[in-house]
C-alpha positions in Angstrom: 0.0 0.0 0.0 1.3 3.5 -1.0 1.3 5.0 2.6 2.0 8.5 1.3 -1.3 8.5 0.1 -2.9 8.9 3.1 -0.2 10.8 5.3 -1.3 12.8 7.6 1.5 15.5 8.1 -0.2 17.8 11.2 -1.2 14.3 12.6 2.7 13.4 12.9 4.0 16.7 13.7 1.8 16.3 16.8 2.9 12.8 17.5 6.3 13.5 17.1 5.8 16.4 19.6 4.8 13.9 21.9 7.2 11.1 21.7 10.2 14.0 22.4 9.0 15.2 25.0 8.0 11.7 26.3 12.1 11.7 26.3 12.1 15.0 28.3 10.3 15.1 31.5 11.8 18.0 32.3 10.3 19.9 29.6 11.7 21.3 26.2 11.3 25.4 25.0 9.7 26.3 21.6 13.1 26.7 20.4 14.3 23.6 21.2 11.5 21.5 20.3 12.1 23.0 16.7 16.0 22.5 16.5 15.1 18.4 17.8 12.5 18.1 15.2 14.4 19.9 12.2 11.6 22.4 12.2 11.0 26.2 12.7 9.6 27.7 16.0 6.5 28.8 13.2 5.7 25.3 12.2 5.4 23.9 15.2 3.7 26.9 17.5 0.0 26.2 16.5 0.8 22.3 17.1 1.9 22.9 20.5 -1.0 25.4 21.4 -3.2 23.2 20.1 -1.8 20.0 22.0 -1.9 22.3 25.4 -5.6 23.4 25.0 -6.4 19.7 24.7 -4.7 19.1 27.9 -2.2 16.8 26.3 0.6 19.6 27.7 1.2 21.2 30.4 3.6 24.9 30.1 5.6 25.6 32.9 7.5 28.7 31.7 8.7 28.7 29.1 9.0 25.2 28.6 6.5 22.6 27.6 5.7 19.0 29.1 3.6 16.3 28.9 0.7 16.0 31.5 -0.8 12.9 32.6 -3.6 13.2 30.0 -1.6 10.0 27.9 -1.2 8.0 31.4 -4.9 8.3 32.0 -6.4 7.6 28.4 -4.4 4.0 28.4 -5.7 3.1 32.1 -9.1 3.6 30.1 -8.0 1.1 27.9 -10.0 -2.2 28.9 -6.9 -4.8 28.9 -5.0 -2.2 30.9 -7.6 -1.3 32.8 -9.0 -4.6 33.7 -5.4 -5.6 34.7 -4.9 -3.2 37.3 -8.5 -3.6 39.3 -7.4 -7.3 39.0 -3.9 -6.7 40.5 -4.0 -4.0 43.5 -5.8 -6.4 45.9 -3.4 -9.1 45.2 -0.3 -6.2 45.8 -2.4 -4.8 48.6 -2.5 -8.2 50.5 0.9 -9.0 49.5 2.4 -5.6 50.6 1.0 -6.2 54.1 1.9 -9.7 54.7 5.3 -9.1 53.9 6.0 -5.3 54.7 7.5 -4.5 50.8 6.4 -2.1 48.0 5.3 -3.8 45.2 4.5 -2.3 41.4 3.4 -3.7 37.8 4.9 -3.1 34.7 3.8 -3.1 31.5 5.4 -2.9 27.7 4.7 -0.2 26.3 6.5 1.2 22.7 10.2 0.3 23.3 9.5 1.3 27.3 8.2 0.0 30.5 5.6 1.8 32.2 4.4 1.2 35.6 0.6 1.0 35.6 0.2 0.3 39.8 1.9 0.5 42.9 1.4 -0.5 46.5 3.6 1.2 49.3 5.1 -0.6 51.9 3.0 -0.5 55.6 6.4 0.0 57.2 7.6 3.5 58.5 10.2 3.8 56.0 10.6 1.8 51.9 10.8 2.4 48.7 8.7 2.4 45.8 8.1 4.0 42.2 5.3 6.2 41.0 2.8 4.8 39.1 2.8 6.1 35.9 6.6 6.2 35.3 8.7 5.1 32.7 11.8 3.3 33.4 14.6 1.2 31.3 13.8 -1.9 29.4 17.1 -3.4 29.4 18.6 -2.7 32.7 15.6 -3.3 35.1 14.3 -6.5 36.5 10.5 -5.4 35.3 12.0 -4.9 31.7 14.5 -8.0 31.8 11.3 -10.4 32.8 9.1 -8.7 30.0 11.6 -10.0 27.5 12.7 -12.9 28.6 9.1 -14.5 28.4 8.6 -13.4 24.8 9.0 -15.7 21.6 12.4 -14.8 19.9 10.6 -12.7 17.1 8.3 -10.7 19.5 12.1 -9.9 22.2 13.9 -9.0 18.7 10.6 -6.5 18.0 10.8 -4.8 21.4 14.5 -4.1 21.5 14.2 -2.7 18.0 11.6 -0.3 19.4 13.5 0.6 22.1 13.4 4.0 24.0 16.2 4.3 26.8 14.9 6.5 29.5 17.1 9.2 31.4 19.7 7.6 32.9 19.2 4.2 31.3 22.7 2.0 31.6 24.2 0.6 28.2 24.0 -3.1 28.1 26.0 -5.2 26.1 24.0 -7.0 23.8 25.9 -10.6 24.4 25.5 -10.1 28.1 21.7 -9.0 27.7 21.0 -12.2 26.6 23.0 -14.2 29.2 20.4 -12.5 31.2 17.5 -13.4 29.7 18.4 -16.7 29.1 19.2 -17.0 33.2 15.8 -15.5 33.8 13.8 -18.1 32.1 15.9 -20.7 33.9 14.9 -19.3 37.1 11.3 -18.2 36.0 12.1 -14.4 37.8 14.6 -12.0 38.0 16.6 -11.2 41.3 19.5 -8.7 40.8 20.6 -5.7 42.5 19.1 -2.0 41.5 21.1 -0.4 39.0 19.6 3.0 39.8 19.7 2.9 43.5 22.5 1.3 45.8 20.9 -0.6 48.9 17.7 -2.3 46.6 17.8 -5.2 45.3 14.9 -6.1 43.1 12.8 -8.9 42.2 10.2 -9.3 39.3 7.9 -12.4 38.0 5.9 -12.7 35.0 2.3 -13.2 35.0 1.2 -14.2 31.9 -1.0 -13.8 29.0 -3.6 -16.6 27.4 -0.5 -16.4 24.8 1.7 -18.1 27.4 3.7 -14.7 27.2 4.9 -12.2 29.7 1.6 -9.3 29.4 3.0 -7.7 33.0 5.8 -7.9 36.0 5.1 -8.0 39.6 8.0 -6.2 41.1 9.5 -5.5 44.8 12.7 -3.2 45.3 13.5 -5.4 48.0 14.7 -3.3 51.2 16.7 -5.8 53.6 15.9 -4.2 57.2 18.9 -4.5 59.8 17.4 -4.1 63.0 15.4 -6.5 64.8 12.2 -6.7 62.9 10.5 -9.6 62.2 10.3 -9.6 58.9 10.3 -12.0 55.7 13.9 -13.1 53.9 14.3 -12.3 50.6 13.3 -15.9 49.8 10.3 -16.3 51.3 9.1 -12.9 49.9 9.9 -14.3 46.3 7.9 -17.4 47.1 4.6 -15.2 48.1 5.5 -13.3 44.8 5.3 -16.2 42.8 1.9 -17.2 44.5 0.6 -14.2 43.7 1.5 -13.8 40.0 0.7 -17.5 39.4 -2.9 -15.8 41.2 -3.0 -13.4 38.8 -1.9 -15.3 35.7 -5.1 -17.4 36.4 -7.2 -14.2 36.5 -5.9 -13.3 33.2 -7.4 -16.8 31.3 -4.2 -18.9 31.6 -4.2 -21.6 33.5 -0.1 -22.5 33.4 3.0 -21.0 35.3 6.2 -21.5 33.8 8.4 -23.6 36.0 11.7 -22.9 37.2 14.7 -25.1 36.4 15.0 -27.6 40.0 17.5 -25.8 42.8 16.5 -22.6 41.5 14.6 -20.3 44.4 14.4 -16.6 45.3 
């Protein structure tokens, strides 16, 4: 099909106004939203207006961001949607019985985005916002999103991919000595390469497809003092209950099954 046919050039000035400045949370100036884009401050000022009176941007200054608008049209997506009401119980009883923050992750466009979050009861943890974008390649949520795709679908996704601020470089070769581990463990365990002192663990739960559709996640926070609190391991075994839980919910009625010896 000849696509120039039915091109749409205001359409993707307005989308690629968008995907910068998904790149940009701090926000980008008229001038340099034109220099990114190869464009004049003229071409694009009616585009930007026209994406801030639809609420899709937010101006602070001079500078342009986007606003939640994006964040809150997917949770109306049904899959999405359905997915979270179906998960915060099972984070909510999970956070409580074993004093962690938990979040899901999603795919989404070369990114992961996390689409809920429970905080830890404790007086002190750690946890992400929902609706945040974080690295696909050098997270545990991202790693476990990959590894439980066919090759074709893994090979798709890290040719789409969008590395967030501050996203590490990972050698290709050693990616997928990663991935390969994952899938022999059925989760991933490694330490945070954003914040010393986490160490994080994510399992799948799965689509009808037998794929990965979401993560459940814990930056793990080991306490010192004299609490009595769950191990690592027995944290990553109430995990896997509950993702296996939550796989079920989602129509399939399988859990991929760790090579023998291999535990949280």
């Amino acid at each position: 099909m000849d696509t120039t046919r039915y091109s749409a050039p205001a359409l993707e000035k307005g989308l690629d106004i968008i995907e910068l400045l998904a790149d940009h949370p701090e926000g980008l100036s008229l001038v340099e939203l034109g220099r990114a884009l190869g464009r004049t401050t003229n071409e694009i000022f009616r585009m930007v207006v026209t994406l801030q009176t639809r609420g899709y941007l937010i101006a602070a200054g001079e500078r342009y961001q986007l606003s939640l608008l994006l964040f809150q049209l997917a949770h109306r997506h049904q899959p999405v949607r359905s997915l979270v009401s179906t998960a915060l119980p099972l984070l909510t009883q999970l956070a409580h019985e074993v004093r962690q923050s938990f979040h899901m992750c999603v795919y989404q466009a070369g990114r992961v985005l996390i689409v809920a979050g429970v905080e830890s009861p404790e007086r002190w943890g750690f946890a992400l916002k929902v609706g945040t974008l974080i690295g696909m390649t050098d997270t545990a949520s991202g790693q476990v999103l990959m590894a439980f795709q066919d090759e074709a679908e893994r090979q798709r996704m890290l040719d789409l991919h969008v590395p967030v601020d501050g996203e590490l470089e990972v050698d290709p070769p050693a990616l997928a000595r990663e991935l390969e581990q994952i899938r022999q463990r059925g989760f991933a365990r490694m330490p945070s390469r954003q914040v010393k002192g986490v160490r994080n663990l994510a399992y799948p739960v799965f689509g009808r497809d037998g794929h990965a559709i979401a993560t459940l996640t814990t930056p793990y926070i080991e306490r010192i003092d004299n609490a009595p609190v769950p191990s690592m391991a027995e944290v990553g075994a109430k995990m896997k209950d509950a993702a296996y839980t939550l796989t079920s919910l989602m129509g399939f009625n399988l859990y991929w099954e760790a090579t023998p010896g291999e535990s949280a």
